[in-house]
VMD Tcl script that draws the C-alpha trace (Angstrom):
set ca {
  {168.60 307.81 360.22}
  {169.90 311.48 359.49}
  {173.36 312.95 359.84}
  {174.23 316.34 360.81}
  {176.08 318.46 358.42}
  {179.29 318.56 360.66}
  {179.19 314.67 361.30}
  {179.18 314.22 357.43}
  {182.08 316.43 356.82}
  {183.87 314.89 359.65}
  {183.38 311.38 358.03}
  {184.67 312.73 354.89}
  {187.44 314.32 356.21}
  {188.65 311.12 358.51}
  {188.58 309.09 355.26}
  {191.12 311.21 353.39}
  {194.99 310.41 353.33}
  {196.64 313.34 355.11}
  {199.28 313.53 351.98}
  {196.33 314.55 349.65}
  {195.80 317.45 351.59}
  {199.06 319.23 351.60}
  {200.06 321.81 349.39}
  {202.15 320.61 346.45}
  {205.78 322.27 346.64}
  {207.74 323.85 343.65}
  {209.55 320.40 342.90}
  {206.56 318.38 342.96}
  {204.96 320.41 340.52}
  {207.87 320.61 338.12}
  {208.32 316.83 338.43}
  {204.56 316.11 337.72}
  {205.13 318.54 334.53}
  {208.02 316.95 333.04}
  {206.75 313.22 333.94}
  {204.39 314.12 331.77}
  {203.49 311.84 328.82}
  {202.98 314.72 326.04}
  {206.29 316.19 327.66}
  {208.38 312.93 326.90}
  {206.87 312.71 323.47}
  {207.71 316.24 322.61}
  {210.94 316.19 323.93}
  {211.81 312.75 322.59}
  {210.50 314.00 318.69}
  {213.01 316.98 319.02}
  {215.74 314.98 320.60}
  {215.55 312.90 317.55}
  {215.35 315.99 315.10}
  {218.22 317.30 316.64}
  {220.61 313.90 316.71}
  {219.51 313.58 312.97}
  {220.28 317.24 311.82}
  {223.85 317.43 313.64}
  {224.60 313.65 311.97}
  {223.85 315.01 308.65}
  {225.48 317.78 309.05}
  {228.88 315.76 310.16}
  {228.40 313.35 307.31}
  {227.83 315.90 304.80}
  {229.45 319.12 305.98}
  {230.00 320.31 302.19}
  {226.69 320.14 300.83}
  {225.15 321.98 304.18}
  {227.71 325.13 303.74}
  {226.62 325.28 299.81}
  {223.07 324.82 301.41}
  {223.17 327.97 304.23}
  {225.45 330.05 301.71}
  {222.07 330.22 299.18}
  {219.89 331.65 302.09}
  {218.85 334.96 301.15}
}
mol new
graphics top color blue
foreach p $ca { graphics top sphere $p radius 0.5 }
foreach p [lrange $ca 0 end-1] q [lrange $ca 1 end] { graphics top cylinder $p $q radius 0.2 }
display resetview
């Protein structure tokens, strides 16, 4: 038995969840960026940097300054 074109895509169609269809808003699209995996890692790896550079730099605040003063 043979199908018509139009009855195929009408099958197709019926079978899809309505939400799939929509366009994706501006929020949807930035939350699908940052719930990104490689997003998290990134940001995680320079959160980290970041905690460890300003606790050095509170620990050792004397050796830092003698440190930036011998940048040319």
């Amino acid at each position: 038995m043979s199908y018509s074109y139009w009855r195929t895509e009408r099958l197709i169609l019926d079978a899809v969840d309505r939400r799939i269809l929509r366009r994706a808003s501006l929020s949807d699209r930035i939350a699908s960026a940052l719930g990104d995996t490689d997003v998290v890692v990134v940001a995680a790896f320079c959160a980290i940097g970041l905690l460890a550079s300003l606790t050095a730099m509170l620990m050792l605040p004397g050796e830092f300054a003698q440190a930036l003063q011998q940048l040319p």
